[in-house]
N, C-alpha and C positions, 0 to 999 in steps of 0.2 A: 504494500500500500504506500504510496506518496499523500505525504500528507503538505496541505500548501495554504498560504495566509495570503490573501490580496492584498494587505499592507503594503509589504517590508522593501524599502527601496535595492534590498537584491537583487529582485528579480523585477525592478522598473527601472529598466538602462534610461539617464536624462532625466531621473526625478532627482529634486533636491536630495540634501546629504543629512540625514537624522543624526540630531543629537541629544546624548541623554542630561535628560532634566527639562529639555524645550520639547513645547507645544509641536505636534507636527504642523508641516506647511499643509495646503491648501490645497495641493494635488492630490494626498493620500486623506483628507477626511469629507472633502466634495466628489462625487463623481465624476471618473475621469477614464470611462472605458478604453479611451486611445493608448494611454500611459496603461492599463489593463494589460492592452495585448500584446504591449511591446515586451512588458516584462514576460509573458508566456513564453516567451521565445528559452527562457533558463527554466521555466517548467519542462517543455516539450522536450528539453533535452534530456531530464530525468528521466522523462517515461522512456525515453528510448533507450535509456541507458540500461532501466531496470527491464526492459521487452526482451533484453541481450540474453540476457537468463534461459529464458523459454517459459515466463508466468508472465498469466495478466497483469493488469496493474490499475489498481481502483486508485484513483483522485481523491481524497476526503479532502471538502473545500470548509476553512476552518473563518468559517460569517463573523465579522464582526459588528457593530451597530451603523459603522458610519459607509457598510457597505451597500449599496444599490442590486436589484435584481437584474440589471443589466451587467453590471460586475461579475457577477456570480454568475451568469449565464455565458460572459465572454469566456472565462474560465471553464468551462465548462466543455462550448464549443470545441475550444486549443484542445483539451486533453480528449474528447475523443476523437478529433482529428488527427491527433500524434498516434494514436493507436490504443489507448487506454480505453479497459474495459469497460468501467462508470467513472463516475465526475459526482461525488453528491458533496452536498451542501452540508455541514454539519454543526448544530448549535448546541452542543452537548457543554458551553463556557456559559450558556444560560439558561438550559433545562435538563442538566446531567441527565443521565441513561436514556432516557426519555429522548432529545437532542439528538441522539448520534444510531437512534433504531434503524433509519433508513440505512446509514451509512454501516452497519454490522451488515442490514441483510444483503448492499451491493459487495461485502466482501464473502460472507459465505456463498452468494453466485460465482462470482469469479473463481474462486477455490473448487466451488463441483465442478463450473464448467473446462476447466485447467486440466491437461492431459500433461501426467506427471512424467511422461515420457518425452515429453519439450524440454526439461528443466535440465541445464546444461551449466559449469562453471567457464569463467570469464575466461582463464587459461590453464593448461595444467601444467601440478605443482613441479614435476619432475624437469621443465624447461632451467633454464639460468636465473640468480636471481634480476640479473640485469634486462631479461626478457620479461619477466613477469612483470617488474617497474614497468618498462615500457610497451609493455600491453599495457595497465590501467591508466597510464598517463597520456598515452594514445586514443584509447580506444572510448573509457569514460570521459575523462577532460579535456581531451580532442589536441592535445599540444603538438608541435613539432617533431619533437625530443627529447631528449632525458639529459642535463648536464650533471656530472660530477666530482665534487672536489677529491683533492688528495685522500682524505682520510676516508672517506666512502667507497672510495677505490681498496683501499688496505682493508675495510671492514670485511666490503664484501668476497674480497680475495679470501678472508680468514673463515669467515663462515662456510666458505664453499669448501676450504681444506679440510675443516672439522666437521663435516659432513653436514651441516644445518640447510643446504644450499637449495635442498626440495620442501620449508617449509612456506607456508602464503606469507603472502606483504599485506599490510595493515599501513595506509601511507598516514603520517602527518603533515596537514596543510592547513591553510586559512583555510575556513567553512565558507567565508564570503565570496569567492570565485570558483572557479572551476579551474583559473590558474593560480600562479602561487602570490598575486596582486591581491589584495580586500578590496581594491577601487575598482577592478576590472569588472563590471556586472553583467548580467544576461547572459552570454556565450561568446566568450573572448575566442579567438583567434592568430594568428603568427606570435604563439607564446610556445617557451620550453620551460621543462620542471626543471630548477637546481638543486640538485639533492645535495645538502650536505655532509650527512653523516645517516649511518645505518646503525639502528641499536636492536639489540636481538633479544625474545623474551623464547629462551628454549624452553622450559617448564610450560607455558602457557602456548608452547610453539606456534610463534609465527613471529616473522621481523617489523620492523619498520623502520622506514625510510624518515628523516626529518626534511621537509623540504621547504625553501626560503626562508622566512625570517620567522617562522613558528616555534611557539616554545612549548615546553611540554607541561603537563602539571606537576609538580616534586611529590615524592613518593610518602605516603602517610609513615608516620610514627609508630614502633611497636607499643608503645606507649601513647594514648589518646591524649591530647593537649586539653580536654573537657575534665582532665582529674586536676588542673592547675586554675580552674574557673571555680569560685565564691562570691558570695553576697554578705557583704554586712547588715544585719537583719535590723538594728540599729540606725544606719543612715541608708539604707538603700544603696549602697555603692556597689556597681560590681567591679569586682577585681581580678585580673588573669587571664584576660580576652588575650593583653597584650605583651 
């Protein structure tokens, strides 16, 4: 299932640039079907991305209040014209379960009607891992090619020595593009991935690729930082957030 927001100036190449704490502009809270379909264009890419598999793919369109029923219907349109099985509208952020009925039943259709024998992976594991990068960076995010530095080189030279070389890639990237740009919206174009560094989780087998200026999240504590948090019951202070 793709699930998608009419909002979010990700996928409206040419809309203003949201900032948090500010009001949005004018284009995302009036109706503005034109700026609609243009952002479809990074929709349409998903569904095709996820069609690559061999499953349907339901659309859950995630309504907000300042959306229009032409909005939700331009939506709609793009994704079954990309090839995607339903497109439903879903208000489940203001009538829980209730809100999202339609959109459970367009996903157990697509599930019956799915012949499991379509359902194929993106590349397989046994190739290089420097094939498998550039299968998903080719093939999902549509780039050029694959650049990589020194130590990406060494990594994946090592991995492939100590035999980890047939496990999947799990890339890290900005979520906000399809390249490795957060300003690049909709479906960038004459773009390469620069990878630069490979970090490997054998235990959890599978690698990943860091790529541009992404950072990763630091690794929890075996020790919870929540045993150094109190209140003084006295003044209300809390103490040991920091």
């Amino acid at each position: 299932m793709k699930y998608t927001i009419i909002c979010p100036p990700s996928v409206r190449p040419g809309g203003p640039t949201v900032s948090a704490g500010k009001p949005l502009a004018g284009v995302y809270v009036d109706e503005n079907v034109e700026l609609v379909e243009k952002g479809c264009a990074n929709l349409v890419k998903h569904i095709q991305n996820a069609r690559k598999f061999g499953v349907n793919v339901v659309v859950a369109i995630n309504k907000f209040k300042t959306d229009t029923s032409a909005e939700v219907e331009a939506v709609k349109n793009a994704s079954i014209t990309a090839g995607a099985f339903d497109a439903v509208m879903s208000d489940h952020w203001a009538k829980g379960g209730e809100g999202a009925t339609d959109l459970a039943r367009a996903v157990v259709m697509a599930c019956e009607a799915n012949d499991i024998k379509n359902f194929k992976f993106l590349y397989d594991t046994d190739v290089s891992i420097k094939d498998k990068i550039g299968t998903i960076c080719s093939e999902i995010y549509g780039a050029d090619g694959v650049d990589y530095s020194e130590i990406a080189e060494k990594q994946i030279s090592t991995y492939e020595s100590a035999g980890l070389g047939n496990l999947p890639i799990c890339i890290a990237k900005t979520q906000y593009s399809f390249s490795c740009d957060a300003a690049a919206k909709g479906v960038p174009t004459n773009f390469r991935v620069a990878v630069r560094e490979v970090r490997g989780c054998a235990g959890a087998g599978f690698l990943y690729p860091i790529c541009g200026d992404i950072s990763t999240i630091p690794g929890l504590p075996t020790r919870p930082g929540f045993y150094d948090v109190d209140i003084n019951i006295d003044t209300g202070e809390v103490y040991g957030l920091f």
